[in-house]
N, C-alpha and C positions, 0 to 999 in steps of 0.2 A: 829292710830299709838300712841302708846307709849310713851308718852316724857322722855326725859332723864333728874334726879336731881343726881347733883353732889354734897356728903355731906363730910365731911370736920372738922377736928379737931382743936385747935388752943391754942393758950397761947396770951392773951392780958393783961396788966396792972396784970399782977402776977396770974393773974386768969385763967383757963379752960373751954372752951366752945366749942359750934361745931354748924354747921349753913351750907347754901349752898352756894357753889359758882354759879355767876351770872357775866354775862356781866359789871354790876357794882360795883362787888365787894362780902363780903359775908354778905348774911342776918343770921345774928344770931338767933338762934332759941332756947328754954327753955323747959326742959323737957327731955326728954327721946329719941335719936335718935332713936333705935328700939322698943320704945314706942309711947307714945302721946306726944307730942311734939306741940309748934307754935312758928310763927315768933314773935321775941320782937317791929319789927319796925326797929331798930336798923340795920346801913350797917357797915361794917370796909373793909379800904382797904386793900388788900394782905399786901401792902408794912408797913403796923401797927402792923401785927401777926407774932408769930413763929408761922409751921405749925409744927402738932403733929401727929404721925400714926392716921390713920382717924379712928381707933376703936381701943381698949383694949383685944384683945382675951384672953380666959381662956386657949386656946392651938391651937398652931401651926400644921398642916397637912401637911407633905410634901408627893406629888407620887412621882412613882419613874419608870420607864417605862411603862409612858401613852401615848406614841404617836407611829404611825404605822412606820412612818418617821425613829426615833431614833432608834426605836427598829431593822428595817432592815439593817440600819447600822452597828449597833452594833453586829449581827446575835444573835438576840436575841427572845426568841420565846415570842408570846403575852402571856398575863400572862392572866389566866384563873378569878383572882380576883384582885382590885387594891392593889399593893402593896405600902406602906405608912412607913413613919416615922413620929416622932413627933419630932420640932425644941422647943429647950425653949423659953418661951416668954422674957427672958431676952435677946435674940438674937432680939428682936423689934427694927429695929432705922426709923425715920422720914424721910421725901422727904429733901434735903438738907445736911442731916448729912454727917461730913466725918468718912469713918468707917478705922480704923487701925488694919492691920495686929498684930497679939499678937508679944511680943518679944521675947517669948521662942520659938515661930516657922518664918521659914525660906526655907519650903518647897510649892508649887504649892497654888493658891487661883486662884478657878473660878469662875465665872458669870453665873448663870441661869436666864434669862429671862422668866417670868411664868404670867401665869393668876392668880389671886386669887379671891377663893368664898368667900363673907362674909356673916353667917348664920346672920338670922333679928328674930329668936322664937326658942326659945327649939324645939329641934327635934331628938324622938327617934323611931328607927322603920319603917320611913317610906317609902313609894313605892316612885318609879322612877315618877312616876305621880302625888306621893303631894308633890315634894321635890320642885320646884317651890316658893312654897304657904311658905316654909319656908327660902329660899335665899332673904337676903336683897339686896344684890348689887357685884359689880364686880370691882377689883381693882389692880394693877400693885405691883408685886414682884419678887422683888432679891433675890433667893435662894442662896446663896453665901455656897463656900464648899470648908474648906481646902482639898484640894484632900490628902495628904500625908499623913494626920491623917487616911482619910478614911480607907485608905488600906495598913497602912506600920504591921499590927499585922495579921499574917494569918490565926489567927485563929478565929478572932472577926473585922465585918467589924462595923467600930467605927463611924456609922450614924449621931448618938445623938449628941456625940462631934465635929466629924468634921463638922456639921451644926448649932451647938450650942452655937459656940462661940459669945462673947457678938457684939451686931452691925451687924450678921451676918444674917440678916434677913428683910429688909429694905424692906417698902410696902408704899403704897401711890400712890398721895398726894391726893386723894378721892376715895370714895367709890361711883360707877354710879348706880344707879339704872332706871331702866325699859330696857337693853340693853339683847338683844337674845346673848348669849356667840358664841354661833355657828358662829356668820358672822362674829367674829372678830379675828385679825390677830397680833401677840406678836412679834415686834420688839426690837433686843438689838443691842445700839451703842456706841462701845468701844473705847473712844480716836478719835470720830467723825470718824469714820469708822464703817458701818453696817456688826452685827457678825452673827444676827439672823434674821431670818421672816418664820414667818413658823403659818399656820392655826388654828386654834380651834378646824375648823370642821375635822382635823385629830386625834382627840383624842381617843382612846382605848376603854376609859369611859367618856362616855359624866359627863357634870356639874352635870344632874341629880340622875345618875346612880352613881356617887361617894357618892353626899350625902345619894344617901337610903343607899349605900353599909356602910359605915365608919358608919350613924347611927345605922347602925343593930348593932357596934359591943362597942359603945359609945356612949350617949345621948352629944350632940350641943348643946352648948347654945349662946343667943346673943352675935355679933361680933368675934364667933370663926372664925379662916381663913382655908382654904386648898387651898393648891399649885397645881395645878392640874400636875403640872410638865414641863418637859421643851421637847423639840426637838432638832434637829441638830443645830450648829453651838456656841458651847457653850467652851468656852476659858480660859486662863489663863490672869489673872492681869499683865503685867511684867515692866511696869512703876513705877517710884516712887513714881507719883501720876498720876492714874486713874480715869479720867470720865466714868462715867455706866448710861447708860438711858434706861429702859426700857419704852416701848412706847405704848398703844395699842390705836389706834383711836375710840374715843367713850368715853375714860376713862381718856385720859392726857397722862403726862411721869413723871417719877419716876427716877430722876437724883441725881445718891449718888458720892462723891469722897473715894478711896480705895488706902490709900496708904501705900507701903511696910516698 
């Protein structure tokens, strides 16, 4: 079996590092997380660090009706290919952040509860059976979407922006590696109330089958993310301030505050 490393971004004494979380804390490590890397020796306690998005992507992957679940809801027919957007990476914020609604807007924000893949090697071109060999790890995101911007222009549904705004893309607080995506299950809880749960193993496109797909049409490279996207039970913010936990067992919870 597999064992599972939880790796981990951080800010200590002004500086940037990243290392694994442990029972005792996190072993800082030197080098390259999806390179060669070792441990320095060196422990720090959570309670000594900011924690940072646990990688830097060069871009963001959002789907967009990947689950069977959502999609029968919605009557909506399965899509023949994944269909994706790209979120800005300036939309990145940390485990802990609180993220603020913009002031020029005043209409709907939701919470998507998602899985995220994080690539470990450049990756262009390849089959559903090397894609594996290039997934580093697996890690909790909030797809956050002002719904309003989405779709108030009918002639241009405004993806980019309504998922692009800054903060609105909150991932963390590690990256797990060696966990099967399949047997895992994405919980979202709103104001300590559960909005979401809903399988993996329901997905359209498996983890695999996204990466060959999106690398056929874009080379990957390390610490890029993709959203695999969300399911049923996905809501609106309507408090002044909002707790959001996305949860997935195996990987932690990813707890931001959102307020209007």
């Amino acid at each position: 079996m597999t064992s599972v490393t939880k790796w981990l971004r951080f800010r200590h004494a002004g500086t940037t590092g990243f290392g694994t979380l442990t029972s005792s804390g996190i072993t800082v490590h030197e080098g390259d997380m999806f390179g060669r890397n070792a441990a320095t020796g060196k422990i720090l306690a959570l309670s000594e660090v900011e924690l940072l998005a646990p990688c830097v992507p060069s871009k963001i992957v959002a789907l967009w009706n990947n689950f069977h679940a959502l999609a029968a809801k919605l009557n909506q027919p399965k899509p023949p290919e994944p269909l994706y957007l790209l979120k800005a990476t300036t939309s990145i914020a940390a485990a802990g952040a609180v993220i603020r609604r913009p002031s020029y807007y005043d209409g709907k924000t939701t919470y998507e509860g998602e899985l995220g893949i994080v690539i470990g090697k450049t990756c262009a071109r390849v089959s559903p059976g090397e894609a594996d060999a290039f997934i580093f790890g697996y890690t909790c995101v909030n797809d956050i979407t002002a719904n309003d911007i989405l779709t108030r222009d009918p002639t241009f549904a405004q993806w980019a922006r309504a998922k692009g705004i800054d903060d609105y893309g909150p991932f963390g607080p590690v990256i797990a590696t060696g966990l099967d995506p399949v047997k895992l299950t994405v919980r979202t809880i709103l104001n300590g109330v559960e909005r979401q749960n809903y399988p993996i193993s329901d997905m359209i496109f498996s983890a695999q089958e996204l990466v060959s797909r999106i690398s056929h049409d874009m080379t990957l490279s390390p610490g890029d993310l993709i959203a695999v996207g969300t399911s049923v039970g996905v809501g609106v913010m309507k408090e002044p301030v909002n707790t959001v936990t996305v949860a997935i067992d195996g990987i932690g919870e990813l707890t931001n505050e959102f307020r209007l």
